[in-house]
N, CA, C and O atoms as a GROMACS GRO file, in nm:
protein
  376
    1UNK      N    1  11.348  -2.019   9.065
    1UNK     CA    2  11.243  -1.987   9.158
    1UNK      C    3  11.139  -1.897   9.092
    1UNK      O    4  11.028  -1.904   9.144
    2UNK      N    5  11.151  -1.813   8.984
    2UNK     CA    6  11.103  -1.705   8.932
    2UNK      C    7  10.986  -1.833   8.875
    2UNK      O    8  10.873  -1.866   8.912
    3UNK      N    9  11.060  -1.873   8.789
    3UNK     CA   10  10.957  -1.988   8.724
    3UNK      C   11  10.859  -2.056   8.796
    3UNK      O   12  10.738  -2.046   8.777
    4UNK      N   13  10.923  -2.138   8.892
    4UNK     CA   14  10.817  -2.167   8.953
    4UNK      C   15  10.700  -2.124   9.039
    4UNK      O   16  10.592  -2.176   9.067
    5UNK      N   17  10.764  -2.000   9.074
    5UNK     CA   18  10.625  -1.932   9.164
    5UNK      C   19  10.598  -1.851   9.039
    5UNK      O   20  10.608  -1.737   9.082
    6UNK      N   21  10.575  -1.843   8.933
    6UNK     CA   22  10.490  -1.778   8.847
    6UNK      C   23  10.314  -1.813   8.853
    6UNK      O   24  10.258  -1.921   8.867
    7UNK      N   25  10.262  -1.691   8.840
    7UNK     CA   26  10.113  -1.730   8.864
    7UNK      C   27  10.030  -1.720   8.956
    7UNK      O   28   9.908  -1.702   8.956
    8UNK      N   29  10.168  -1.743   9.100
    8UNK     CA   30  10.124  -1.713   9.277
    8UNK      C   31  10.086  -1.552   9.247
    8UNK      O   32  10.156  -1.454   9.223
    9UNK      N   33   9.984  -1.566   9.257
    9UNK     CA   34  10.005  -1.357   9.314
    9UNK      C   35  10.061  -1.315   9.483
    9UNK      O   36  10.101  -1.211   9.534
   10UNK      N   37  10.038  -1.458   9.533
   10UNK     CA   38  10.099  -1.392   9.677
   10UNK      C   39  10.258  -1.440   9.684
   10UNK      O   40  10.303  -1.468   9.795
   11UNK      N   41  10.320  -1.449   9.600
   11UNK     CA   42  10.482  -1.448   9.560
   11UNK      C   43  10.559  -1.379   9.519
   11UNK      O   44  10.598  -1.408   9.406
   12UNK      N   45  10.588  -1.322   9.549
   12UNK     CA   46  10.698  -1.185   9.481
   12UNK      C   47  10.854  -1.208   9.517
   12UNK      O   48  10.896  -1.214   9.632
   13UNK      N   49  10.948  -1.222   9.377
   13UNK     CA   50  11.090  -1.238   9.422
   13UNK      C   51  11.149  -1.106   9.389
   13UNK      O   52  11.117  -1.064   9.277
   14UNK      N   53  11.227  -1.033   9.457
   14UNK     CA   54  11.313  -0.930   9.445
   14UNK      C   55  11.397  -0.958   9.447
   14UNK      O   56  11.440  -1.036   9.532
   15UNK      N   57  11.516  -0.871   9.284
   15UNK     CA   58  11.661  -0.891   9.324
   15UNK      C   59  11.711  -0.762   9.338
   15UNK      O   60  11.673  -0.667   9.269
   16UNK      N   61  11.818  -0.756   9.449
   16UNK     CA   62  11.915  -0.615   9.420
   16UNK      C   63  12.061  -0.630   9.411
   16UNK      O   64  12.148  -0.554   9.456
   17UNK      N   65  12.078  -0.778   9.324
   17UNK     CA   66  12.222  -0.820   9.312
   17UNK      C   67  12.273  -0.688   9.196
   17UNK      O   68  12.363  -0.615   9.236
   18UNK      N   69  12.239  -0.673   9.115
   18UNK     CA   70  12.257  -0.570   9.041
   18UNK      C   71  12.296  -0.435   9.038
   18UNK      O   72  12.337  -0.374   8.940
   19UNK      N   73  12.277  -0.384   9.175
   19UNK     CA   74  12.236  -0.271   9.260
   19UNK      C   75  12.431  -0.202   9.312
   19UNK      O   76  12.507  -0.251   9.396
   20UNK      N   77  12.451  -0.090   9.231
   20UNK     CA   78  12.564  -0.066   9.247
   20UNK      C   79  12.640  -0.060   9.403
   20UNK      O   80  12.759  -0.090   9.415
   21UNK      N   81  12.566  -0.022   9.505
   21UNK     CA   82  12.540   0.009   9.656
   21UNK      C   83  12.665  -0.107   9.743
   21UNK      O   84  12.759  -0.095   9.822
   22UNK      N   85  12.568  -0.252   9.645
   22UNK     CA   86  12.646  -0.352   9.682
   22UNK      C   87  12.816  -0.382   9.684
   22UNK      O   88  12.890  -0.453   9.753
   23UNK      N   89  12.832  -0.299   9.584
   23UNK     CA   90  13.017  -0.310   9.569
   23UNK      C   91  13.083  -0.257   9.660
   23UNK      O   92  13.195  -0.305   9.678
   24UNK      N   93  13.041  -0.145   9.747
   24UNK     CA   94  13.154  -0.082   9.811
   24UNK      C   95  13.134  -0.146   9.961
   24UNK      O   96  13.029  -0.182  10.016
   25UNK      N   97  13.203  -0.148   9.986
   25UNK     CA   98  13.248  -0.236  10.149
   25UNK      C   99  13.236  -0.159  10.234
   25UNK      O  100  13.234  -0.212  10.346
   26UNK      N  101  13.222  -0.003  10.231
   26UNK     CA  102  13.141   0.066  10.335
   26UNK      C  103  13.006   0.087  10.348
   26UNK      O  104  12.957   0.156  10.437
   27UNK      N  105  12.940   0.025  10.258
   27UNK     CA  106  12.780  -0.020  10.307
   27UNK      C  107  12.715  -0.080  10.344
   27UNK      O  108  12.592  -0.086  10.332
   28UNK      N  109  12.849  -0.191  10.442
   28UNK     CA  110  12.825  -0.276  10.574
   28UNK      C  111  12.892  -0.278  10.656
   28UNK      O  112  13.008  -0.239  10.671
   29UNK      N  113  12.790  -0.348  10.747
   29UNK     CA  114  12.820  -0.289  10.881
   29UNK      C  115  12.890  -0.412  10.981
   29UNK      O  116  12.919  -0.400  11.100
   30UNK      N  117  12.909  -0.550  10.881
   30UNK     CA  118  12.947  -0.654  10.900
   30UNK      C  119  12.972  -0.712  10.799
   30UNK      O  120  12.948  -0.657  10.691
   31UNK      N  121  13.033  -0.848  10.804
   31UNK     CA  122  13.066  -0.919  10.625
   31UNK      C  123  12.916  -0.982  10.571
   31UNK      O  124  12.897  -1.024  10.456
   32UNK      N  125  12.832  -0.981  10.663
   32UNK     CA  126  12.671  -0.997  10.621
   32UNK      C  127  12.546  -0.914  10.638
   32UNK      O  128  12.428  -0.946  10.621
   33UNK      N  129  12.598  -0.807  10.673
   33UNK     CA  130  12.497  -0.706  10.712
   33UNK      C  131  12.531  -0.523  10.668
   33UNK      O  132  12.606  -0.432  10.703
   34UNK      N  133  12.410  -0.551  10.559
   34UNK     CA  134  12.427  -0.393  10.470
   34UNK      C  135  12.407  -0.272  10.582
   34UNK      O  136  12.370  -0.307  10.694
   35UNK      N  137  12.420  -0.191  10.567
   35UNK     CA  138  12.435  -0.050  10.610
   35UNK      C  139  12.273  -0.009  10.686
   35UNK      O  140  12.176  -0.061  10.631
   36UNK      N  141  12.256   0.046  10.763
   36UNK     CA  142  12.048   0.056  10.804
   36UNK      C  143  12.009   0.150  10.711
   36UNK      O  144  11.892   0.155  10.674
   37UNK      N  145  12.100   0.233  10.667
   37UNK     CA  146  12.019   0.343  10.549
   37UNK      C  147  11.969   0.261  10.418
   37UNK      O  148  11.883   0.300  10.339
   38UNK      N  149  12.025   0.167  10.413
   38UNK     CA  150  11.930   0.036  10.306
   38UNK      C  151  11.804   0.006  10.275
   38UNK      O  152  11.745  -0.005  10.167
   39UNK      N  153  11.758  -0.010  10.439
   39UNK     CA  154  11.614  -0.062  10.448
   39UNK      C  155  11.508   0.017  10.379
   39UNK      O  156  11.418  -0.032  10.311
   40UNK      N  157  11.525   0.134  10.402
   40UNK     CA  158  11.467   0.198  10.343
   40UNK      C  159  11.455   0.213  10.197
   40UNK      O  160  11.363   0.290  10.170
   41UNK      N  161  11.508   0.172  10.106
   41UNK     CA  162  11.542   0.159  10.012
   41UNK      C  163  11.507   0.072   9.967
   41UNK      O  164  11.445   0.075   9.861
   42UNK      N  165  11.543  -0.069  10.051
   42UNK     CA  166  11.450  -0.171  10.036
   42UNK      C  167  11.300  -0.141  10.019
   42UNK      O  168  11.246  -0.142   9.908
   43UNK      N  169  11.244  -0.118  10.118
   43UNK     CA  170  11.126  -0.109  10.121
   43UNK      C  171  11.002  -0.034  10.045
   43UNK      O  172  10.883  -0.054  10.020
   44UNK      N  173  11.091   0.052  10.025
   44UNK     CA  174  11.033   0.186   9.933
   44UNK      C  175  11.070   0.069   9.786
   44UNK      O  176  10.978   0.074   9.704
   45UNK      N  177  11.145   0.005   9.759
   45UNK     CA  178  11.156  -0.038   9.645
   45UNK      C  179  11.010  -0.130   9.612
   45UNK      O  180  10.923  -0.105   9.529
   46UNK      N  181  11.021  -0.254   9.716
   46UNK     CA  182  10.937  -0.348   9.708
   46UNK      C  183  10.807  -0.278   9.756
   46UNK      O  184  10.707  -0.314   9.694
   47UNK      N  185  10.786  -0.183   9.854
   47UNK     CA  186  10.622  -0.080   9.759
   47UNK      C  187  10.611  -0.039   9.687
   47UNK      O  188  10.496   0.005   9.688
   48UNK      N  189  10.689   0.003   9.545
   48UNK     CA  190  10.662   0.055   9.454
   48UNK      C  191  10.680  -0.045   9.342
   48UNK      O  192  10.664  -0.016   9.224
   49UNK      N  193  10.705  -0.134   9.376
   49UNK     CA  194  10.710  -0.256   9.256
   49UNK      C  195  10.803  -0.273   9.190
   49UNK      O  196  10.782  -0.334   9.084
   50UNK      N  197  10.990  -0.215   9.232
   50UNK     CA  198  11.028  -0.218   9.169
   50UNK      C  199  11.168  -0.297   9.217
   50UNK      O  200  11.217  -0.304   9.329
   51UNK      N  201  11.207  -0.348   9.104
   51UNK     CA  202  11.355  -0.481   9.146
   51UNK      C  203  11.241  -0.598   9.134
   51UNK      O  204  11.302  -0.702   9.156
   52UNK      N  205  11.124  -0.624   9.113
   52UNK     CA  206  11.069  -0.725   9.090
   52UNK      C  207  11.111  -0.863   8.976
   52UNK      O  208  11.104  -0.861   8.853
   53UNK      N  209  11.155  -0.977   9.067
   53UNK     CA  210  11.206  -1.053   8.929
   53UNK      C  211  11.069  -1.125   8.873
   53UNK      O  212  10.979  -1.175   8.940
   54UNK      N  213  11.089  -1.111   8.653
   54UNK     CA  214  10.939  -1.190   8.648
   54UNK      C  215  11.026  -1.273   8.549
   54UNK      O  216  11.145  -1.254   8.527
   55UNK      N  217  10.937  -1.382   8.484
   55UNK     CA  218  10.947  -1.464   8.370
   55UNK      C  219  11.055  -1.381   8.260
   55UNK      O  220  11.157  -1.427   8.209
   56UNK      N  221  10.988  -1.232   8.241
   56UNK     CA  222  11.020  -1.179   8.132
   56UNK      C  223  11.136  -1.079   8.132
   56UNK      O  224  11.179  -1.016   8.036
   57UNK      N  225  11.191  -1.076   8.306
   57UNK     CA  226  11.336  -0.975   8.300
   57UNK      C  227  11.409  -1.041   8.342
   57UNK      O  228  11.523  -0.995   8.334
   58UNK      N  229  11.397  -1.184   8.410
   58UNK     CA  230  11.511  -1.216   8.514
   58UNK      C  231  11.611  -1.281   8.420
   58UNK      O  232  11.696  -1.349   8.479
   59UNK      N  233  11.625  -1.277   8.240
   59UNK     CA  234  11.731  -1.339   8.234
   59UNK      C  235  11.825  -1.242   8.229
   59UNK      O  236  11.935  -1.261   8.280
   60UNK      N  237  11.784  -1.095   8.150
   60UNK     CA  238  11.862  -0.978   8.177
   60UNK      C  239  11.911  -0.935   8.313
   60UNK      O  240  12.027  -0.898   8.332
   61UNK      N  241  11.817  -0.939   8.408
   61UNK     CA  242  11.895  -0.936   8.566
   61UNK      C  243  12.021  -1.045   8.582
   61UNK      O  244  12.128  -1.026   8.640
   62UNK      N  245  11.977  -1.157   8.514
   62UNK     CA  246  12.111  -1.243   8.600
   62UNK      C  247  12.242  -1.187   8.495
   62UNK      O  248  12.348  -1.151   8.544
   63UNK      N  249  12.221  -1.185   8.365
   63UNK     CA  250  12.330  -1.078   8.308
   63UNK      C  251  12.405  -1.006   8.365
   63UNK      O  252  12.525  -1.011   8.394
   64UNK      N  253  12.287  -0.904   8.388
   64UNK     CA  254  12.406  -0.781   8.457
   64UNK      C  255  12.452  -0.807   8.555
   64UNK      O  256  12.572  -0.788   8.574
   65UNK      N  257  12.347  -0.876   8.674
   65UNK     CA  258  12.451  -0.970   8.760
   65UNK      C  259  12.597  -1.021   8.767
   65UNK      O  260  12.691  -0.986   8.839
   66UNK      N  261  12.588  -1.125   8.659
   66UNK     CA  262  12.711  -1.193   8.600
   66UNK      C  263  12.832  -1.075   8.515
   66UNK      O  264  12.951  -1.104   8.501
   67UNK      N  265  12.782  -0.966   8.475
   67UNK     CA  266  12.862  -0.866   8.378
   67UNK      C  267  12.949  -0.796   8.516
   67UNK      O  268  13.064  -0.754   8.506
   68UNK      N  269  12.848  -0.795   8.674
   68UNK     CA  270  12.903  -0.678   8.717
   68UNK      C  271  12.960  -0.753   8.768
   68UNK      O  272  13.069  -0.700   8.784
   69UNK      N  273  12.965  -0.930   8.842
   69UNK     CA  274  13.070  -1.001   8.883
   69UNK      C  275  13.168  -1.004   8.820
   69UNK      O  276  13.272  -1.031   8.881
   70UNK      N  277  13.175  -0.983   8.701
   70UNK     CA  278  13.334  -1.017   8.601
   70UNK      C  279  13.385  -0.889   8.596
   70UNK      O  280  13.491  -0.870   8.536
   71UNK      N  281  13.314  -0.779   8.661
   71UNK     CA  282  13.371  -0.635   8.639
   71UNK      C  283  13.450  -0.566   8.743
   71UNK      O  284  13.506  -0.457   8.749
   72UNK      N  285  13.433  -0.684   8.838
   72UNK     CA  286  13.451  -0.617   9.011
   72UNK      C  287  13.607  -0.650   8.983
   72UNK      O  288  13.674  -0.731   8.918
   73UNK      N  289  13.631  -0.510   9.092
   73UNK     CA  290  13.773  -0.476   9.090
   73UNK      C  291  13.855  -0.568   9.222
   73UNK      O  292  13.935  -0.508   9.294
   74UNK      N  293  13.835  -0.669   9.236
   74UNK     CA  294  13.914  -0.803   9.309
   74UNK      C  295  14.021  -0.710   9.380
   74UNK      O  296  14.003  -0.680   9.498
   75UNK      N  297  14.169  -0.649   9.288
   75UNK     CA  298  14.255  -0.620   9.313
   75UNK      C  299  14.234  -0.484   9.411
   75UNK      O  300  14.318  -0.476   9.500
   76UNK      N  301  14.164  -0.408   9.408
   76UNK     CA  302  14.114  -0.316   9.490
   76UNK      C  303  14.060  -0.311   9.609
   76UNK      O  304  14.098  -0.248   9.707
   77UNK      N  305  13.948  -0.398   9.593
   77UNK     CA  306  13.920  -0.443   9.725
   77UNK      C  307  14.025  -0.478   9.831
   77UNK      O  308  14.036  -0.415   9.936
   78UNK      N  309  14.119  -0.605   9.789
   78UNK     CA  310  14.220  -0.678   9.822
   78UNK      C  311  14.311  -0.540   9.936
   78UNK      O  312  14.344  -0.531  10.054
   79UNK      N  313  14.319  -0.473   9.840
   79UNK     CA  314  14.421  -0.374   9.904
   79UNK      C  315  14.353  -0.247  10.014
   79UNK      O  316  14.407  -0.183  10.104
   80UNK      N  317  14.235  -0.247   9.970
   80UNK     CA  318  14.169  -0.170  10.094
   80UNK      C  319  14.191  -0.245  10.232
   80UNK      O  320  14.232  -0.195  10.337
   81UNK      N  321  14.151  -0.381  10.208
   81UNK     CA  322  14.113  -0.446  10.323
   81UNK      C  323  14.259  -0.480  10.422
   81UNK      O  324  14.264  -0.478  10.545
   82UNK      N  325  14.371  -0.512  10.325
   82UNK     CA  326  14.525  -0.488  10.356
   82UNK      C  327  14.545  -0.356  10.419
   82UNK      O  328  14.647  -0.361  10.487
   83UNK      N  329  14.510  -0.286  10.422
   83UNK     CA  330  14.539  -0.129  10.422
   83UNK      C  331  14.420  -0.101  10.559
   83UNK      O  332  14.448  -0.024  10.650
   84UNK      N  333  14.324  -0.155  10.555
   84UNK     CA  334  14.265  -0.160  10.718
   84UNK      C  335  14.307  -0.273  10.818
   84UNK      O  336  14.281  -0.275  10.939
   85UNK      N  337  14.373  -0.362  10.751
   85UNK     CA  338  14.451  -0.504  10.858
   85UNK      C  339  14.545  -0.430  10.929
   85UNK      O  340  14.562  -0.442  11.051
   86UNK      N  341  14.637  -0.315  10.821
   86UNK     CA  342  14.772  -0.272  10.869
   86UNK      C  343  14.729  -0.181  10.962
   86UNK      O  344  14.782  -0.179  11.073
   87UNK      N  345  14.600  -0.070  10.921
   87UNK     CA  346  14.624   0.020  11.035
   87UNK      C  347  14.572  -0.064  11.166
   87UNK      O  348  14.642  -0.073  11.268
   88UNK      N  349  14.478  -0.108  11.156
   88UNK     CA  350  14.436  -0.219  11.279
   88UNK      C  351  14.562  -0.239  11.381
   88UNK      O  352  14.575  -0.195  11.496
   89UNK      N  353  14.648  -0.319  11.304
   89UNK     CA  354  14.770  -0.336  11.334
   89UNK      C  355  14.831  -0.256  11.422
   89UNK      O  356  14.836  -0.263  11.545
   90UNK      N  357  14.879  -0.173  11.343
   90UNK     CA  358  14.947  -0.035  11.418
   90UNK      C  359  14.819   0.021  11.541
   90UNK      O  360  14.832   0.063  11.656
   91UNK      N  361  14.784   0.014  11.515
   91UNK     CA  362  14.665   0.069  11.646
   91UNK      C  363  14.668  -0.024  11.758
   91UNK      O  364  14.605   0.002  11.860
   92UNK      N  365  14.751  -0.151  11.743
   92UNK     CA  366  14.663  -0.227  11.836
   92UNK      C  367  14.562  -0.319  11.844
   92UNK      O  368  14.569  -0.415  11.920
   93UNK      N  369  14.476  -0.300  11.777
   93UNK     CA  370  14.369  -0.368  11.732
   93UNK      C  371  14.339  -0.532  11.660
   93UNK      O  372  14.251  -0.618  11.659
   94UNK      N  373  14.474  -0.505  11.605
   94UNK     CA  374  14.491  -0.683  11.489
   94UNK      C  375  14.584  -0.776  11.540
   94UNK      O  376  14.604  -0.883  11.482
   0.00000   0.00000   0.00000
């Protein structure tokens, strides 16, 4: 997509796959919806021009992308989310 809208000036792609924020599972507020203290962050980002993907960074973005997918702690997660099923559980709740 970077490629092809190159040149649009009224096109701008932002990524924040990269963005450490994203890993922890308490910075949503659903399995699709980040935290509201985000937006701001968002926004302040994309006015200041920055997380902008161009021709000339997005192959290093999808890198670290891909570096921080192979870095994520699977087994951790796994057991948090076990560990909120159970209390659920015991509460009642599951």
């Amino acid at each position: 997509m970077v490629e092809k809208t190159e040149g649009n000036k009224n096109i701008h792609i932002y990524g924040f796959e990269d963005q450490d924020f994203l890993d922890d599972i308490a910075n949503y507020t659903d399995p699709v919806h980040h935290h509201q203290k985000f937006n701001s962050m968002f926004l302040d980002a994309i006015a200041g021009g920055h997380h902008e993907l161009t021709p000339e960074n997005v192959e290093g973005y999808l890198k670290r992308c891909e570096q921080k997918a192979w870095d994520y702690d699977i087994p951790a997660l796994n057991d948090e989310v076990q560990r909120l099923l159970g209390a659920a559980v015991k509460k009642g709740d599951g």
